[in-house]
C-alpha positions in Angstrom: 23.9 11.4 20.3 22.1 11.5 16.9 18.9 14.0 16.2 16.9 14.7 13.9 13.7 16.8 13.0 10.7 15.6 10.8 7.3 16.8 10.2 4.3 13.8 11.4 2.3 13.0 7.8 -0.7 11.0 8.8 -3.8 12.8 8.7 -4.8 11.6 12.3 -1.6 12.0 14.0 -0.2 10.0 17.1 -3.6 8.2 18.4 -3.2 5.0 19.6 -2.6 2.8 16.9 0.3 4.7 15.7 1.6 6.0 18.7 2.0 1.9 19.4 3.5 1.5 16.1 5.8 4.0 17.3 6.5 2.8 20.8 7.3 -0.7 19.8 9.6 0.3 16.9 11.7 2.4 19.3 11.5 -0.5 22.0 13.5 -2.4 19.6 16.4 -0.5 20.2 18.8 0.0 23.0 19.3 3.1 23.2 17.8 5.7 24.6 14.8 7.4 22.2 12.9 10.8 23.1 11.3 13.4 20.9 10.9 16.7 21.7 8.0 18.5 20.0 8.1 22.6 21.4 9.3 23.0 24.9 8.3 19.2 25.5 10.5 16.1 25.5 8.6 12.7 26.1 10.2 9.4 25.9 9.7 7.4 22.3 9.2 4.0 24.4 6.5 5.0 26.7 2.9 4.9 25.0 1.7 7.2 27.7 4.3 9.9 26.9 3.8 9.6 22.7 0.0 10.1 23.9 0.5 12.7 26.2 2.5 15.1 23.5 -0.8 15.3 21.6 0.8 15.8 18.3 -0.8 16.0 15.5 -0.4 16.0 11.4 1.6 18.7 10.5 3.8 19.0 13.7 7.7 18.8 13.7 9.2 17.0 15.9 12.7 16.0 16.9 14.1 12.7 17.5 16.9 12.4 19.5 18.8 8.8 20.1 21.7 8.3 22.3 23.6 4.7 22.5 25.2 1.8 21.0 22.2 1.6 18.2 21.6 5.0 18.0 22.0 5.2 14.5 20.2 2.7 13.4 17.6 3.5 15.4 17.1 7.2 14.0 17.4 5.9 10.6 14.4 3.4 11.2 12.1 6.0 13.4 12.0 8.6 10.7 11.2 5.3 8.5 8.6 4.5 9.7 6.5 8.4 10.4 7.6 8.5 6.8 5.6 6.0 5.5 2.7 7.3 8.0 2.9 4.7 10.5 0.5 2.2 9.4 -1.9 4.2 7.9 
């Protein structure tokens, strides 16, 4: 198991656009993705869930990955809220 906290950049934070962006990167990977944003852990795969955490610019989260992948997979989801997830 791998974690890591970072902070979501995009002024709009996790709508629906990104929040697919999101989805379908971790969907790529086999291992098991959830974040965990205050006393909430949601799984990185499910749209519904990413929704559901109604995060926002300016929240830290923490990404936690557990598998065969799982570093990779880290590495690439802070990637990609990094670079503000398409927008």
């Amino acid at each position: 198991m791998v974690s890591q906290k970072t902070t979501i950049k995009n002024p709009t934070g996790l709508h629906l656009r990104p929040a697919g962006i999101f989805c379908r990167t971790a969907s790529q990977f086999r291992s098991k993705i959830t974040f965990q944003i205050g006393n909430t852990t949601a799984n990185a795969k499910s749209v519904l869930s990413v929704l559901g955490a109604c995060i926002k610019v300016g929240d830290e989260i923490e990404l936690i990955c557990e598998g065969e992948d799982e570093e990779e997979a880290l590495a690439e989801m802070l990637k990609i809220i990094e670079d503000g997830l398409g927008e």
